[in-house]
BALUM-602331 format. One line per field, with one value per atom (N, C-alpha, C): x, y, z; atom name; residue number from 1; residue in three letters. Coordinates in steps of 0.2 Angstrom, whole numbers, plus 2048, in hexadecimal, padded with zeros to 3 digits. Last residue first. Layout:
BALUM-602331
X <- X; ...
Y <- Y; ...
Z <- Z; ...
atom <- CA; ...
nr <- NUM; ...
rest <- Ala; ...
This chain:
BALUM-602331
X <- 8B7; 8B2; 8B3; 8C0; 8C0; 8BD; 8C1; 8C5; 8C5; 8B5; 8B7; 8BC; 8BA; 8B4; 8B4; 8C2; 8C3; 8BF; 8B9; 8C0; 8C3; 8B0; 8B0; 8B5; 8BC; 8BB; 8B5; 8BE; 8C5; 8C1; 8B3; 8B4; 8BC; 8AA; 8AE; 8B1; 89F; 8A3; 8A4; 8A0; 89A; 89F; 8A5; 8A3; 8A3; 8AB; 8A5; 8A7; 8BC; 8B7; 8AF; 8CA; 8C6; 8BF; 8CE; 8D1; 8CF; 8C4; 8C9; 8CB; 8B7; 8BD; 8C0; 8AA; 8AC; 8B3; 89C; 8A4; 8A5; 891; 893; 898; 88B; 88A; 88E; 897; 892; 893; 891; 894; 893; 88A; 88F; 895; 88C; 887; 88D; 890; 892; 88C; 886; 88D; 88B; 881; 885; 889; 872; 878; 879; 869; 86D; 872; 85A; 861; 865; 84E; 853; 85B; 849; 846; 84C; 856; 850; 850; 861; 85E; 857; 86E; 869; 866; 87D; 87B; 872; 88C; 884; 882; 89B; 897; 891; 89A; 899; 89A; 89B; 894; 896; 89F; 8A1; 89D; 899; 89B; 89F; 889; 88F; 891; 877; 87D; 884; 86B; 871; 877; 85B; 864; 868; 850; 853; 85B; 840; 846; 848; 831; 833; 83C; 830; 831; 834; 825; 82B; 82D; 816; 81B; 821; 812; 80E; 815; 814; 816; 816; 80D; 816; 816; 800; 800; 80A; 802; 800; 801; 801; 808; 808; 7F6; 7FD; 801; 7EC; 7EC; 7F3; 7F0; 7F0; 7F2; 7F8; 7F4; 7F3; 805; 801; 7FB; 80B; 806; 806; 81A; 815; 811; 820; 81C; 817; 823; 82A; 826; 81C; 81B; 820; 81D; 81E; 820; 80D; 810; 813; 80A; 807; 80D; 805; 80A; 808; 800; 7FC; 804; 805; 806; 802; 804; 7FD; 800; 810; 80F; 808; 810; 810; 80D; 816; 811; 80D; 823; 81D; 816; 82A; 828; 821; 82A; 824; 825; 82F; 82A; 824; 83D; 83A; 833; 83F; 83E; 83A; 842; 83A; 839; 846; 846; 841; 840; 843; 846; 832; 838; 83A; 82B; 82E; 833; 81C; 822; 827; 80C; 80F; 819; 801; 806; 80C; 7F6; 7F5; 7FC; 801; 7F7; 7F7; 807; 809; 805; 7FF; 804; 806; 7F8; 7F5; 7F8; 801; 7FF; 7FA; 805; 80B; 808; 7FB; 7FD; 802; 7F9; 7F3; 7F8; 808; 804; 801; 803; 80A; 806; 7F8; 7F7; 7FC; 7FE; 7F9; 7F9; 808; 809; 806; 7FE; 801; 805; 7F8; 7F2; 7F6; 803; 7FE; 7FA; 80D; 808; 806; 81E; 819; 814; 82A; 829; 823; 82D; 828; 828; 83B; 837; 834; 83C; 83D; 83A; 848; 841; 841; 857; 853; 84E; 863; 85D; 858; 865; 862; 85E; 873; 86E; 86B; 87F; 87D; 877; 88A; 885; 881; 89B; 895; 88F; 8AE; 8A7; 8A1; 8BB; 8B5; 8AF; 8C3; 8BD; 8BA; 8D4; 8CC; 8C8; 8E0; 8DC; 8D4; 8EB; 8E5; 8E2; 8FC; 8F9; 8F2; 904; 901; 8FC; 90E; 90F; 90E; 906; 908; 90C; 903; 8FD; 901; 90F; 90C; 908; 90F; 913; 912; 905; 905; 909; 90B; 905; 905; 916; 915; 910; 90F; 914; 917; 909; 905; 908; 913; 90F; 909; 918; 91B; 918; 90F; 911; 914; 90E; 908; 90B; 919; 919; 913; 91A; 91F; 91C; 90F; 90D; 912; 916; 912; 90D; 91F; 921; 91C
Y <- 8EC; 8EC; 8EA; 8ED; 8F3; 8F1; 8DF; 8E1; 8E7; 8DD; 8DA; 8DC; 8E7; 8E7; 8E4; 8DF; 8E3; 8E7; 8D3; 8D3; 8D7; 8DA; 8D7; 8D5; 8DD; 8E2; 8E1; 8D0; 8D3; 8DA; 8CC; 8C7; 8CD; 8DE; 8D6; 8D2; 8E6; 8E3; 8DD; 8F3; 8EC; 8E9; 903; 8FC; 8F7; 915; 90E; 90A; 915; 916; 914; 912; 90B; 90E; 918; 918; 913; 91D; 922; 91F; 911; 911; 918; 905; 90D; 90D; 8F6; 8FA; 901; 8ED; 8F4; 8F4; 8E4; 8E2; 8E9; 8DB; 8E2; 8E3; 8CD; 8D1; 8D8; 8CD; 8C4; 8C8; 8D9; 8D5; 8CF; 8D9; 8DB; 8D6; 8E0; 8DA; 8DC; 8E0; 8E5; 8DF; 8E0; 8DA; 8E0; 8E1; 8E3; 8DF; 8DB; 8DB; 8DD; 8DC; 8E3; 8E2; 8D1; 8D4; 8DD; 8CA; 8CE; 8CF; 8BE; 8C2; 8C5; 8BC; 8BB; 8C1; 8B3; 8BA; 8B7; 8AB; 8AA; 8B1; 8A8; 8AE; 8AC; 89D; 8A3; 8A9; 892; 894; 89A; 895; 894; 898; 893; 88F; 88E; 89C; 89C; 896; 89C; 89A; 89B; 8A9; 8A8; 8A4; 8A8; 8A5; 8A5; 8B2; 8A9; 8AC; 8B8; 8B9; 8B1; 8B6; 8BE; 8BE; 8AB; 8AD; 8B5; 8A9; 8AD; 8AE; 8A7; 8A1; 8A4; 8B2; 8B0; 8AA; 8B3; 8B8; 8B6; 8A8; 8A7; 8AB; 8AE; 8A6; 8A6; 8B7; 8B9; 8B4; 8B2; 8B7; 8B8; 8AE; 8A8; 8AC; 8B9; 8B2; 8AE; 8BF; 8C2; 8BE; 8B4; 8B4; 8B9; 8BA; 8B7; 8BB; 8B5; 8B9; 8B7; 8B7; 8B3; 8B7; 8B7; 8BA; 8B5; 8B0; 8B0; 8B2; 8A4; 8AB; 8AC; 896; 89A; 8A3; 895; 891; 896; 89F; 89D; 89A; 89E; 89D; 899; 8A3; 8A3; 8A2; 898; 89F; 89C; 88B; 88F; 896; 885; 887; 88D; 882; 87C; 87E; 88D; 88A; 886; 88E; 894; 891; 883; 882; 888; 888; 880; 881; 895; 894; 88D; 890; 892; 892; 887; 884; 887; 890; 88C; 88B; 8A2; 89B; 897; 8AE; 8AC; 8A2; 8B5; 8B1; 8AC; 8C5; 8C0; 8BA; 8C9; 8C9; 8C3; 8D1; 8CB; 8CC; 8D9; 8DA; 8D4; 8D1; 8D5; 8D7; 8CF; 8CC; 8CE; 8D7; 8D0; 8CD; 8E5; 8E1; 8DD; 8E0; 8E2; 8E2; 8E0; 8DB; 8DB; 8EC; 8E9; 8E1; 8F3; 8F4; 8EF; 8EE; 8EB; 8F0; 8F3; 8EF; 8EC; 902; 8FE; 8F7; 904; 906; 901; 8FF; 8FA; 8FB; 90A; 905; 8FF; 912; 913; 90F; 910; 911; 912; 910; 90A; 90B; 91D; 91C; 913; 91E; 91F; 91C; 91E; 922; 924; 91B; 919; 91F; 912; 91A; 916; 908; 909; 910; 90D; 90C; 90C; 906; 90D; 90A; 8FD; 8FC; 904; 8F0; 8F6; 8F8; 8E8; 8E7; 8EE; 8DC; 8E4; 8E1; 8D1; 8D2; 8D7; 8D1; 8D0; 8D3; 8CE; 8D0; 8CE; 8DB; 8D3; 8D2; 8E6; 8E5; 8DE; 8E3; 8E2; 8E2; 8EE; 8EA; 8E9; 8ED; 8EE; 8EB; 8EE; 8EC; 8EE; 8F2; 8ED; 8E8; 8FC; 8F5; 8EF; 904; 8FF; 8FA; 90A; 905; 901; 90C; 909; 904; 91A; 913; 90D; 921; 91D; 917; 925; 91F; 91D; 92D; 926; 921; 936; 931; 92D; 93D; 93A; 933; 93E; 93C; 93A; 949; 943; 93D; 953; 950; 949; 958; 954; 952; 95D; 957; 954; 966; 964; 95A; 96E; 96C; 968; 973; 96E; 969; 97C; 976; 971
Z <- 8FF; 903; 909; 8F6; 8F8; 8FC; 8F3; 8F6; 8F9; 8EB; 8F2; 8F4; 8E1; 8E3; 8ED; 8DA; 8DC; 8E2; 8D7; 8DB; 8DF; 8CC; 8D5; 8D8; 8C4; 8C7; 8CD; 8C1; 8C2; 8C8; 8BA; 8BF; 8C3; 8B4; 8B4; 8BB; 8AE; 8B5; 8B3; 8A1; 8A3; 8AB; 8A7; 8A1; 8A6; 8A9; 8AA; 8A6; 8AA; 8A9; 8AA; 8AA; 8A8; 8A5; 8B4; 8AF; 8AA; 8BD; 8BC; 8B5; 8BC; 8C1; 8BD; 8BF; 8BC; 8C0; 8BB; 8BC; 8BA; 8BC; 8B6; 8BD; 8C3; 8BE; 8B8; 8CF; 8CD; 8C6; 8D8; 8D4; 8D0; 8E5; 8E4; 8DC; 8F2; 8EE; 8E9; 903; 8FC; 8F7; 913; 90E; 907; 922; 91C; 918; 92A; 928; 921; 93B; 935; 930; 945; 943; 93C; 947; 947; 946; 93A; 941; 941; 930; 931; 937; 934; 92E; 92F; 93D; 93C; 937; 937; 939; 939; 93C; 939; 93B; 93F; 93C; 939; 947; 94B; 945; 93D; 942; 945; 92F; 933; 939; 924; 925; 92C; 928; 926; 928; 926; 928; 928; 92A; 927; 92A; 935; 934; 92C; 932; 931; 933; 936; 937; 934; 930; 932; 933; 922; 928; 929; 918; 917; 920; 916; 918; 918; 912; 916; 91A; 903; 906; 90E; 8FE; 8FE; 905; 900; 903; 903; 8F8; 8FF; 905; 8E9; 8EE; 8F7; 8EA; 8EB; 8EC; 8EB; 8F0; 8F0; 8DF; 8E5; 8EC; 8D2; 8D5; 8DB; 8C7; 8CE; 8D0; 8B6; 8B9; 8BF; 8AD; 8B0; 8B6; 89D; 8A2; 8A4; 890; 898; 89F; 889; 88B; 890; 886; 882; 883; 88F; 88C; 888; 89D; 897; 891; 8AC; 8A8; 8A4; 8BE; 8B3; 8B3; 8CB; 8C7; 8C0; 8D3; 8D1; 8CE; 8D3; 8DA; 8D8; 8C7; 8CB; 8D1; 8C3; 8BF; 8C4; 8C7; 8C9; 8C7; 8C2; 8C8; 8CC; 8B6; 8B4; 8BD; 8B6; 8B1; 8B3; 8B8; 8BB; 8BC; 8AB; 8B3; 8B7; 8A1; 8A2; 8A9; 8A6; 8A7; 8A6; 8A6; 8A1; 89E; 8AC; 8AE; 8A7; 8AD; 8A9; 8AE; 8B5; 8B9; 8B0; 8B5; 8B6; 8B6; 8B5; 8B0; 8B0; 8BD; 8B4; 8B1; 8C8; 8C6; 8BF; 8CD; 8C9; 8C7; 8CD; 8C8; 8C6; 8D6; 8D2; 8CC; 8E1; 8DF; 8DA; 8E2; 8E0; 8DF; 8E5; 8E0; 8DE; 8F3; 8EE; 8E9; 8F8; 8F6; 8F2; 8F8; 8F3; 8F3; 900; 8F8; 8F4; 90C; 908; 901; 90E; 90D; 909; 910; 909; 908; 91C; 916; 90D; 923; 923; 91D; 91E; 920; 920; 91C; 91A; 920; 925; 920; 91F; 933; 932; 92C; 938; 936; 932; 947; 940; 940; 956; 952; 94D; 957; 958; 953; 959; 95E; 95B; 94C; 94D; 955; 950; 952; 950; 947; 949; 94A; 94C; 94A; 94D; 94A; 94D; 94C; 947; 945; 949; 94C; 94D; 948; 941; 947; 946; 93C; 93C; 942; 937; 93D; 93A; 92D; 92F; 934; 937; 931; 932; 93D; 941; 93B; 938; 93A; 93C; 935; 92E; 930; 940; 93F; 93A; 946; 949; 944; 93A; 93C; 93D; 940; 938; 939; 94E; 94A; 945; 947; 94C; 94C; 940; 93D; 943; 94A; 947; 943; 956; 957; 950; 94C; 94C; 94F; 949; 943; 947; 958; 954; 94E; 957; 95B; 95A; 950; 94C; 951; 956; 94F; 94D; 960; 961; 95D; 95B; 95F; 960
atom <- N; CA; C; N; CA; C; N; CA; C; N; CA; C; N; CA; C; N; CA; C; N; CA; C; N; CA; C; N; CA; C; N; CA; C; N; CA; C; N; CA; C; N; CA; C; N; CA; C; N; CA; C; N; CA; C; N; CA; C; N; CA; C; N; CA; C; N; CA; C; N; CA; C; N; CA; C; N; CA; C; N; CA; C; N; CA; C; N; CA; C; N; CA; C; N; CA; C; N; CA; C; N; CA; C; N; CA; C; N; CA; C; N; CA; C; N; CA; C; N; CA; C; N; CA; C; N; CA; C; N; CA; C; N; CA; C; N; CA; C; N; CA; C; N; CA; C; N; CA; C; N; CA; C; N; CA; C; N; CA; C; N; CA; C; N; CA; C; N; CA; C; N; CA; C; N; CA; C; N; CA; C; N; CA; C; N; CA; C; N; CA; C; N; CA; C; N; CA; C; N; CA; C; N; CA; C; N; CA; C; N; CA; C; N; CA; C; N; CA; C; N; CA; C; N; CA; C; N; CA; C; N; CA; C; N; CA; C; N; CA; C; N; CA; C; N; CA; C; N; CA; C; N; CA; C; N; CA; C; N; CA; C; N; CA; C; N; CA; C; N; CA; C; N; CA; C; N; CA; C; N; CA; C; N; CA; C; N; CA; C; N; CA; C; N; CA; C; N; CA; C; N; CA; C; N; CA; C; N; CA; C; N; CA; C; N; CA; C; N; CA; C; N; CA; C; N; CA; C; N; CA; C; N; CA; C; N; CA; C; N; CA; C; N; CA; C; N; CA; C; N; CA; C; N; CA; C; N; CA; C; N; CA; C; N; CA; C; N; CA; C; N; CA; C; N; CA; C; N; CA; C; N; CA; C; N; CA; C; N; CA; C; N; CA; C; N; CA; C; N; CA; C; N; CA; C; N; CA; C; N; CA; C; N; CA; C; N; CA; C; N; CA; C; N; CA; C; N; CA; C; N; CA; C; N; CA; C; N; CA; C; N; CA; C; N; CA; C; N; CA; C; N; CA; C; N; CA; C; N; CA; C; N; CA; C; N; CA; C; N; CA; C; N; CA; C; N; CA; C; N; CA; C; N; CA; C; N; CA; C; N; CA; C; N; CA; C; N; CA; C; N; CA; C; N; CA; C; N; CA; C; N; CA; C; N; CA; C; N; CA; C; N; CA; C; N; CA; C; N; CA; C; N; CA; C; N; CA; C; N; CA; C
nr <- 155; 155; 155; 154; 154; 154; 153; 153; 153; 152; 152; 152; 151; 151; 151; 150; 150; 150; 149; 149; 149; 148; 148; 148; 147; 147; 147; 146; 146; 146; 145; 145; 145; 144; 144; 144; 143; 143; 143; 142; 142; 142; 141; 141; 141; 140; 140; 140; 139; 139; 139; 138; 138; 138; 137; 137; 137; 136; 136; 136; 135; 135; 135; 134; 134; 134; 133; 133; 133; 132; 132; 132; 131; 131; 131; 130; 130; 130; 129; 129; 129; 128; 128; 128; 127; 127; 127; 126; 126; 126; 125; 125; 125; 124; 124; 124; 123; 123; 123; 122; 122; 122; 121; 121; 121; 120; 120; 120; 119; 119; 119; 118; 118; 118; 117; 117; 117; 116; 116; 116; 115; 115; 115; 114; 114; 114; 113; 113; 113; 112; 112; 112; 111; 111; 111; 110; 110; 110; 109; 109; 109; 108; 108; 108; 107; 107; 107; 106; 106; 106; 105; 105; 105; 104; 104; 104; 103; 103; 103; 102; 102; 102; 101; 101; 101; 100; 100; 100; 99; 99; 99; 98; 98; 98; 97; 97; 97; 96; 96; 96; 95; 95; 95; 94; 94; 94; 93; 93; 93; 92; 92; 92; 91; 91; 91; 90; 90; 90; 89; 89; 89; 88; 88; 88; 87; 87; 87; 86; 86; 86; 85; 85; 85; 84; 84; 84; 83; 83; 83; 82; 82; 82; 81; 81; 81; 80; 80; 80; 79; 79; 79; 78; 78; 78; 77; 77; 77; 76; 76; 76; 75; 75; 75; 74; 74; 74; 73; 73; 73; 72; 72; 72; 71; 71; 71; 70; 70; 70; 69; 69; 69; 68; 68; 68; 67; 67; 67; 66; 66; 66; 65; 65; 65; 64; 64; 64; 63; 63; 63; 62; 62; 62; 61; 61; 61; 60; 60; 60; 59; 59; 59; 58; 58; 58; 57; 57; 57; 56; 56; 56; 55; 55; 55; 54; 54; 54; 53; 53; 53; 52; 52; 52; 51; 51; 51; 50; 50; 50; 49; 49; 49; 48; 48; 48; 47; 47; 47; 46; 46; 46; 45; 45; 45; 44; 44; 44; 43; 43; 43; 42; 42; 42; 41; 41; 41; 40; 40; 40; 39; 39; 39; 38; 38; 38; 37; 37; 37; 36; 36; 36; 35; 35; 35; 34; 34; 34; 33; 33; 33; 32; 32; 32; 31; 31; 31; 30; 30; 30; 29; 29; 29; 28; 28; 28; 27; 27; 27; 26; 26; 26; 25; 25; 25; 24; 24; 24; 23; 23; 23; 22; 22; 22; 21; 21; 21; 20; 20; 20; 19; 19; 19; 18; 18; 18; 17; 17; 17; 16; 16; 16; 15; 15; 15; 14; 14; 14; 13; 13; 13; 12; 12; 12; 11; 11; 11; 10; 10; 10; 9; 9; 9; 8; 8; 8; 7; 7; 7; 6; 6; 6; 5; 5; 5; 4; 4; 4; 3; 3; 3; 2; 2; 2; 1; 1; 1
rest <- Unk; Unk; Unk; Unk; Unk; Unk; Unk; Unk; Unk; Unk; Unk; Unk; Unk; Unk; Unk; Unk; Unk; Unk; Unk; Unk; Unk; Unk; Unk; Unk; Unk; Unk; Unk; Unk; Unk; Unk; Unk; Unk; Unk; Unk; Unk; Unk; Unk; Unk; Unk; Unk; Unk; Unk; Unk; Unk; Unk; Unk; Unk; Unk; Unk; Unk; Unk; Unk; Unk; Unk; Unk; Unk; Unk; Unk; Unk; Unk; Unk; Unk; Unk; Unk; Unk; Unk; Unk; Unk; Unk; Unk; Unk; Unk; Unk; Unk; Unk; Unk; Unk; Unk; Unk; Unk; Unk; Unk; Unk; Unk; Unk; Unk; Unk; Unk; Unk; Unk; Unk; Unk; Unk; Unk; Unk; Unk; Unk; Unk; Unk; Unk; Unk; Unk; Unk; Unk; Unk; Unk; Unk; Unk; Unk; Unk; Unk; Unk; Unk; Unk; Unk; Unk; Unk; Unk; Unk; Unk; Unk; Unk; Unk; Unk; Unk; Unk; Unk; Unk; Unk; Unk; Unk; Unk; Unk; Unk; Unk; Unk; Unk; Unk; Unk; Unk; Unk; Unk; Unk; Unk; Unk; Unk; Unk; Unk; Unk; Unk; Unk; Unk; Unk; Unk; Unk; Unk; Unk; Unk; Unk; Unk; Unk; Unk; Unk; Unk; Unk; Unk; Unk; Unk; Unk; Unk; Unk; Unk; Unk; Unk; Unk; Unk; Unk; Unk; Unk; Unk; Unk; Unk; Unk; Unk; Unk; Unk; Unk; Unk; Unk; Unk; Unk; Unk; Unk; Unk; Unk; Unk; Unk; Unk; Unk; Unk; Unk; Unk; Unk; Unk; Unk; Unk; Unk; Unk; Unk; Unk; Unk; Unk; Unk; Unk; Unk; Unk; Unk; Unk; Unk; Unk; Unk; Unk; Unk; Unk; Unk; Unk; Unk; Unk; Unk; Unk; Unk; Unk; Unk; Unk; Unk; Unk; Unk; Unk; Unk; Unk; Unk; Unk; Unk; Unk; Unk; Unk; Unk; Unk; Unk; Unk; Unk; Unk; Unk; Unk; Unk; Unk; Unk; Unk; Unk; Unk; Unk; Unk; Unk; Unk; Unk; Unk; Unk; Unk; Unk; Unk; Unk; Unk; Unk; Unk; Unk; Unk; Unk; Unk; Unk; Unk; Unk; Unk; Unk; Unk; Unk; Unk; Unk; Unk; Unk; Unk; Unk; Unk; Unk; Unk; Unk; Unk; Unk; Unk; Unk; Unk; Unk; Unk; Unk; Unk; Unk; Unk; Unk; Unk; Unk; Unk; Unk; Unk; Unk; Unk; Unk; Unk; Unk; Unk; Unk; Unk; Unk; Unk; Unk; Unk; Unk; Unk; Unk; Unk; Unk; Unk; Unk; Unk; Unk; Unk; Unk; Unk; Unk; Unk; Unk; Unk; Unk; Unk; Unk; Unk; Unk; Unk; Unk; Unk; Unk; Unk; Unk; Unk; Unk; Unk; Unk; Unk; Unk; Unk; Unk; Unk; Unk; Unk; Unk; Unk; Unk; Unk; Unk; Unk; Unk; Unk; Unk; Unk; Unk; Unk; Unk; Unk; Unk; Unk; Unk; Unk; Unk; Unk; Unk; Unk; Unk; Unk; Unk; Unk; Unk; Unk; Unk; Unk; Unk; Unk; Unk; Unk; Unk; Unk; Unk; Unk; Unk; Unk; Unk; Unk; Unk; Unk; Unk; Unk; Unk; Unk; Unk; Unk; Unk; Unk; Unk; Unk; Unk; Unk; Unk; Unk; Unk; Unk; Unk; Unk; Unk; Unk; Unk; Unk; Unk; Unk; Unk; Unk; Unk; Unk; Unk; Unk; Unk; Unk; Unk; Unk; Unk; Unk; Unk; Unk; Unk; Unk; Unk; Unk; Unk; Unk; Unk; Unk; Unk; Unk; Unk; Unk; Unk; Unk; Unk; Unk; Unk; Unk; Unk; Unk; Unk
């Protein structure tokens, strides 16, 4: 008897809901309130680091674009005529690194959905396309404008 009343009670809600249609939650702006973790150490942090500049320094970074190329050029990067790979200097990564503000405003067109960006605030959202696709009857292969679509819609 009371299995037959929780079946109906359930196909009552169902009901309900395909009546009401999906409901959206509001949107607003997450907050992390819990401490960050602290994975690594102060001392392995830095290792990444000076490693990470030890690479754009001797191994350098390709940009395929001239533009690109004659503005890193401009702003003091090695860039060798010809060569896609471009080299930094420790000093001009540290000098950009430097001017990168700790938080900013993403605008939206419409001001009550602006989020803000970094500090403990949170932001989930989709990337602009997916470079590979997979699906049951399709399989993997390269992604198309149909399967971002697809894509935004799942999300």
């Amino acid at each position: 008897m009371a299995s037959r009343r929780r079946g109906r009670d359930r196909d009552e809600r169902k009901a309900r809901r395909s009546a009401e249609g999906f409901r959206q939650l509001p949107r607003r702006q997450l907050v992390n309130t819990l401490p960050p973790i602290e994975i690594l150490s102060a001392d392995q942090i830095e290792a990444i680091h000076e490693a990470s500049l030890t690479i754009l320094q001797e191994m350098g970074v390709n940009f395929l674009l001239d533009e690109a190329r004659d503005i890193l050029a401009a702003a003091g990067a090695e860039v060798t005529p010809g060569d896609p790979r471009v080299r930094f200097d420790p000093a001009l990564v540290m000098e950009a690194v430097a001017s990168a503000p700790a938080e900013f405003t993403f605008h939206a067109r419409n001001p009550a959905n602006d989020r803000q960006i970094g500090g403990r605030h949170m932001t989930i959202s989709l990337v602009s396309s997916p470079p590979n696709a997979s699906d049951l009857v399709g399989g993997r292969r390269q992604g198309s404008l149909e399967d971002c679509e697809n894509f935004f819609r799942l999300a």
